[in-house]
ZASEVEX-739549 format. One line per field, with one value per residue (C-alpha): residue number from 1; residue in three letters; x, y, z. Coordinates in steps of 0.2 Angstrom, whole numbers, plus 5000, padded with zeros to 4 digits. Example, Ala and Ser with C-alpha at 12.3 -4.5 7.8 and 13.67 -1.06 7.14 Angstrom:
num <- [1,2]
residuo <- [ALA,SER]
X <- [5062,5068]
Y <- [4978,4995]
Z <- [5039,5036]
This chain:
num <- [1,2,3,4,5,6,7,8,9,10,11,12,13,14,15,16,17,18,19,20,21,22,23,24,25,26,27,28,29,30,31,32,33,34,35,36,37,38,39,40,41,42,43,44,45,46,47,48,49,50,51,52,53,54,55,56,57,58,59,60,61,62,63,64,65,66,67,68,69,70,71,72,73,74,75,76,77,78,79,80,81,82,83,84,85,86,87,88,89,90,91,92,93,94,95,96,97,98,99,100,101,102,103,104,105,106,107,108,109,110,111,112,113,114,115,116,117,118,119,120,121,122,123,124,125,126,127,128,129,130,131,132,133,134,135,136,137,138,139,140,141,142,143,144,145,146,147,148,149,150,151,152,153,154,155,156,157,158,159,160,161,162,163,164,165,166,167,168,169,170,171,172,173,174,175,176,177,178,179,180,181,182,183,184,185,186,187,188,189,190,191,192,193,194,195,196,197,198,199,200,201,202,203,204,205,206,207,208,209,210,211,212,213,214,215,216,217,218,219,220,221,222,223,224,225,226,227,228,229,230,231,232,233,234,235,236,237,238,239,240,241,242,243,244,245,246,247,248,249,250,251,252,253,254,255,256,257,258,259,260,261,262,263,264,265,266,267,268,269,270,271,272,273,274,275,276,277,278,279,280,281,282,283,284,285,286,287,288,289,290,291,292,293,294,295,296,297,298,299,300,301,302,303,304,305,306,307,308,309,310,311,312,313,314,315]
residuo <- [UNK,UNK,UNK,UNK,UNK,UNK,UNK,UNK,UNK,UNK,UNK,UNK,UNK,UNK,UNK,UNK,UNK,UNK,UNK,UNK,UNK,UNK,UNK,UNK,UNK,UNK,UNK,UNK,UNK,UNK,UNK,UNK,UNK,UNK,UNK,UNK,UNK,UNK,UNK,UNK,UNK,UNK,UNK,UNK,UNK,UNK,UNK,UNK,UNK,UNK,UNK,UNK,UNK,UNK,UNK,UNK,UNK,UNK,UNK,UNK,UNK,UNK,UNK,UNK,UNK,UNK,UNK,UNK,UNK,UNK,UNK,UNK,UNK,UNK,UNK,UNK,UNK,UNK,UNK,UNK,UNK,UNK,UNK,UNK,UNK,UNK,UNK,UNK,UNK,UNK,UNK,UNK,UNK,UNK,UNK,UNK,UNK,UNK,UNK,UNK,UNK,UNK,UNK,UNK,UNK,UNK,UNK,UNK,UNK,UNK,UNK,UNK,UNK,UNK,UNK,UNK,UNK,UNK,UNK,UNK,UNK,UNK,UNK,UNK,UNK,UNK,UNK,UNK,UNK,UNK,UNK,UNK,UNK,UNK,UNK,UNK,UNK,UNK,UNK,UNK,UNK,UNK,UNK,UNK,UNK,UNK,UNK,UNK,UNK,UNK,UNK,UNK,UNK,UNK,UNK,UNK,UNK,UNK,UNK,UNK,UNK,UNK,UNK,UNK,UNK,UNK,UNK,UNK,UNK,UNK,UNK,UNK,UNK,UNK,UNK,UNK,UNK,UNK,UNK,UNK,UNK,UNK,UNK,UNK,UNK,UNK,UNK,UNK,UNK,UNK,UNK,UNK,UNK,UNK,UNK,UNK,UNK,UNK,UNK,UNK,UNK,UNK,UNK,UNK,UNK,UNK,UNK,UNK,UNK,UNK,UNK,UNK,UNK,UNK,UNK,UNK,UNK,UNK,UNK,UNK,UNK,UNK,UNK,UNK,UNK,UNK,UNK,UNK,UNK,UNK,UNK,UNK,UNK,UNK,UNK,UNK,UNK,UNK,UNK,UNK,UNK,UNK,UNK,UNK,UNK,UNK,UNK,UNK,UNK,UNK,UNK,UNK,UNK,UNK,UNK,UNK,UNK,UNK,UNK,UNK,UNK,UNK,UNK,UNK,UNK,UNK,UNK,UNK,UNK,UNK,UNK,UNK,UNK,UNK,UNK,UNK,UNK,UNK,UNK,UNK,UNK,UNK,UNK,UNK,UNK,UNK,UNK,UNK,UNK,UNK,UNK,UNK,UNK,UNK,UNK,UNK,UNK,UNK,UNK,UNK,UNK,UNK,UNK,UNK,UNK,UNK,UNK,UNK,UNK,UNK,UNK,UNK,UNK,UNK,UNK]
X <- [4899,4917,4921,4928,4944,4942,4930,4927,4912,4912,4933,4937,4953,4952,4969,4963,4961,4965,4955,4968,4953,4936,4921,4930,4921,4934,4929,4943,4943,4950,4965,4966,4982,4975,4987,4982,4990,4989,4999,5009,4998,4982,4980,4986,4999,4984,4973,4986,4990,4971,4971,4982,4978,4991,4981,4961,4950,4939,4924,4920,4923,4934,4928,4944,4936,4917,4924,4924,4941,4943,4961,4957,4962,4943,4949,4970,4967,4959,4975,4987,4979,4986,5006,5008,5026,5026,5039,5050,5051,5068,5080,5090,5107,5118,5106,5109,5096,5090,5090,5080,5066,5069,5066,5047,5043,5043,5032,5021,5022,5028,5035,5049,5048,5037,5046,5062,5055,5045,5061,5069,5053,5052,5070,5069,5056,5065,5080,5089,5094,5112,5112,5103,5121,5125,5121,5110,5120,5129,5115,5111,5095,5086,5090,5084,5068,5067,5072,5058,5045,5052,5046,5028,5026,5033,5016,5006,4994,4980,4981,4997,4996,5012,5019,5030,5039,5050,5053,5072,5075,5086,5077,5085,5079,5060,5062,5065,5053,5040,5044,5039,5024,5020,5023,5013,4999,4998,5000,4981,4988,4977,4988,4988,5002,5004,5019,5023,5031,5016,5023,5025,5009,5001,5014,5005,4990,4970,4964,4967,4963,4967,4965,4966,4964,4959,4944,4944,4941,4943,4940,4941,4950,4963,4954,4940,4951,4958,4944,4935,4951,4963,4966,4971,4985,4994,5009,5008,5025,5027,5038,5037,5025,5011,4996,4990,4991,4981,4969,4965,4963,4950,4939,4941,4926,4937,4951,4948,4961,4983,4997,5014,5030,5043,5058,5048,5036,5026,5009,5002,4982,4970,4962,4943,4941,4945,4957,4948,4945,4964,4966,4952,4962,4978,4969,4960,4978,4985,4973,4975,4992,4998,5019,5017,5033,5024,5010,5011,4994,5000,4987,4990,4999,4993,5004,4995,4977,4981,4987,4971,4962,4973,4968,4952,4949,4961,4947]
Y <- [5021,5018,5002,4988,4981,4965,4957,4942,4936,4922,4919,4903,4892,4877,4869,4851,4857,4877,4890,4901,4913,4915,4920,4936,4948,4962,4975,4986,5000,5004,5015,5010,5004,4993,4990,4972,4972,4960,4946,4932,4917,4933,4925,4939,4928,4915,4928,4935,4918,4915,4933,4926,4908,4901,4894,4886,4893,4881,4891,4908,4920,4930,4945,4954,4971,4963,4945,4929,4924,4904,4895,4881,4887,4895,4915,4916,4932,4939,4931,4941,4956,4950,4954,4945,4949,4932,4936,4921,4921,4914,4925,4916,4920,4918,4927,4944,4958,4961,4942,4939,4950,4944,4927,4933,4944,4931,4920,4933,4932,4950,4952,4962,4980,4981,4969,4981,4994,4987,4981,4998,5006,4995,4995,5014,5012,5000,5011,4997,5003,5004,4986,4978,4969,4965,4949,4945,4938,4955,4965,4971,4964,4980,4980,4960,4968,4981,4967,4956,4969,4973,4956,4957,4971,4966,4961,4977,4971,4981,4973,4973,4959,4962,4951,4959,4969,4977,4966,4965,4981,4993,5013,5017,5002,5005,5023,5018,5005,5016,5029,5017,5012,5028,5030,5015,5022,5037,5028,5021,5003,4994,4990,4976,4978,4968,4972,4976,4990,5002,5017,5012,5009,5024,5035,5030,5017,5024,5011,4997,4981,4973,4954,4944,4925,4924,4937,4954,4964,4980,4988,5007,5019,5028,5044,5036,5026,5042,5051,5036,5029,5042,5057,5072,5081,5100,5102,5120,5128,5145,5159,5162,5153,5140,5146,5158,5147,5133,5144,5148,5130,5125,5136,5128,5116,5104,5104,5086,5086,5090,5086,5097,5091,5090,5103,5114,5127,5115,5107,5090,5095,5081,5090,5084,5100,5101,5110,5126,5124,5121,5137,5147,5141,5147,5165,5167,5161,5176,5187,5184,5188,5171,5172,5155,5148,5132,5126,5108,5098,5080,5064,5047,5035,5020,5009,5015,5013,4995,4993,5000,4989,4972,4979,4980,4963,4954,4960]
Z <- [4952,4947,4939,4950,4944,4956,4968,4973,4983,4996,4991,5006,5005,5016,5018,5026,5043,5041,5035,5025,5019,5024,5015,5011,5000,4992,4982,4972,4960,4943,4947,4967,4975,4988,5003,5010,5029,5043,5052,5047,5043,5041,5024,5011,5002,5000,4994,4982,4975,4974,4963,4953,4948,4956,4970,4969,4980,4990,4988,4980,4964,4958,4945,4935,4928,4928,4921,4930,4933,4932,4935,4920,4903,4897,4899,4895,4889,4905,4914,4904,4911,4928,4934,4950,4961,4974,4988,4981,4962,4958,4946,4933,4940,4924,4914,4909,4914,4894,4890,4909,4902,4885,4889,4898,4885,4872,4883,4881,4862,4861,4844,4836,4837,4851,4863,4861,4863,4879,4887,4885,4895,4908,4911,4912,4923,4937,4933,4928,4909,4911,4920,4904,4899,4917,4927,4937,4948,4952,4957,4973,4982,4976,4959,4961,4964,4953,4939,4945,4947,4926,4923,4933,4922,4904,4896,4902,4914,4921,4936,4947,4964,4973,4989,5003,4988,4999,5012,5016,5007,5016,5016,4999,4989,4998,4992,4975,4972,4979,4971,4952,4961,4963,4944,4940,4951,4940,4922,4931,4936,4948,4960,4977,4989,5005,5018,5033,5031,5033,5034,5014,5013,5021,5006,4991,4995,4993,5002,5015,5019,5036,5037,5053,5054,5035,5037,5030,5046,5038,5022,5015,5010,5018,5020,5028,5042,5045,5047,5060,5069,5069,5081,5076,5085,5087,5091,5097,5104,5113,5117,5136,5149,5143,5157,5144,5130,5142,5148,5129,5125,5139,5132,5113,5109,5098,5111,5117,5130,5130,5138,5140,5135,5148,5148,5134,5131,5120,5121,5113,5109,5105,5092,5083,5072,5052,5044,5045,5062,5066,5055,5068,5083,5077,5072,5087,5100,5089,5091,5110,5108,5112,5105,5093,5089,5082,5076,5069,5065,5063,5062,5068,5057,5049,5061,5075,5067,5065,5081,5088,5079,5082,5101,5097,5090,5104,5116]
């Protein structure tokens, strides 16, 4: 069984009168990048921050790589293996982008060569190298971001807890600071992510979790949602009329149903089959000399999984 990089068993936050979390059990692997989703007031900031020592839970525990996780001062190394990005960390504006990450790195107690020489890898990273004299105070929103995700980052943790990283970035900015989570994913980061921006999410995450009024609701992998809540759709296009191309389909066993699309010679087919089985249709269509001009398999996105499901727990 693969190691788990954190779980937590029971996790509650009672806020005098308002249950932020509830008896929420998580369960993530070494290597994942977890992709926490859900409402405002759902309860991923208070999880994160619960994650990350900076908020006592109620009730429950927290286990980092198999270690208990306390917020007193018993395990400060297992804390140093924590980089937590909130969504409001202040930037010292009259700082320089070197002497900003300079200024974390010796909290850290990283000495001279290695803190150098850690300052000019993450600044490569974040793409940020030939700001490292600028300051802060001229960069762009995105490069704020990028800067602060440098400074998450600085001590090498081995786990990465992340807050709306990319809200109020325009496309560009999201693009970018995916693309480094991408590159942390692969350098075996463990990584939690919430947003809102699930199209982000559904790039790069393994798994998901979808909270709702501080419970967990859902939990697994992005394969696995897929696979259980998502439809699978074809596209399929056509050079002349569609009655031959219909009549093929009634007779399919995994043609679940279709619809035509208006002023063209393409049909929308609700599809159950695998792969192989999209692969069978599209032989035998041509075998029946159906003309194909396209034949596009395309699945339901992550936004409209999670929509199901907010439908599904409304009723």
């Amino acid at each position: 069984m693969t190691e788990l990089a954190i779980e937590t068993r029971g996790l509650t936050k009672q806020f005098d009168r308002h249950l932020a979390v509830s008896d929420l059990d998580l369960q993530v692997r070494v290597g994942e990048v977890y992709g926490l989703i859900g409402p405002n007031g759902a309860g991923k900031t208070t999880l994160l921050r619960m994650l990350a020592t900076a908020e006592e839970a109620t009730t429950g525990e927290i286990y980092i790589h198999g270690e208990r996780l306390k917020r007193d001062h018993t395990n400060s190394s297992l804390k140093q293996r924590l980089g937590y990005l909130p969504d409001d960390f202040p930037l010292y504006n009259d700082l320089t982008v070197w002497d900003y990450l300079d200024y974390f790195a010796r909290l850290y107690y990283l000495r001279e060569p290695k803190r150098s020489r850690r300052l000019y890898d993450v600044l490569e990273l974040v793409q940020l190298t030939n700001k490292r004299k600028s300051q802060i105070s001229t960069l762009s929103r995105g490069m704020k971001q990028r800067l602060s995700l440098a400074r998450t980052i600085i001590h090498e943790p081995l786990v990465l807890l992340l807050d709306e990283p990319v809200s109020g970035l325009d496309p560009i900015a999201r693009m970018q600071f995916r693309d480094i989570i991408k590159s942390l994913h692969e350098a075996g980061m463990t990584i939690i992510i919430s947003s809102h921006v699930l199209s982000d999410l559904e790039d790069f995450c393994t798994s998901i979790g979808i909270m709702e009024l501080g419970y967990l609701v859902e939990s697994a992998s992005l394969q696995e949602l897929y696979q259980r809540l998502s439809h699978q759709y074809i596209l399929i296009g056509v050079w002349g009329k569609l009655e031959g191309l219909i009549e093929q389909l009634k007779n399919y066993p995994q043609v679940e149903g279709w619809e035509i699309i208006p002023q063209t010679q393409k049909v929308r087919v609700q599809f159950s089959g695998s792969q192989r089985d999209c692969a069978k249709l599209l032989r035998k269509l041509m075998t029946e000399n159906i003309a194909i001009t396209e034949f596009a398999p395309t699945q339901e996105s992550l936004e409209s999984i999670f929509l199901k499901l907010e439908h599904k727990q409304a009723s």
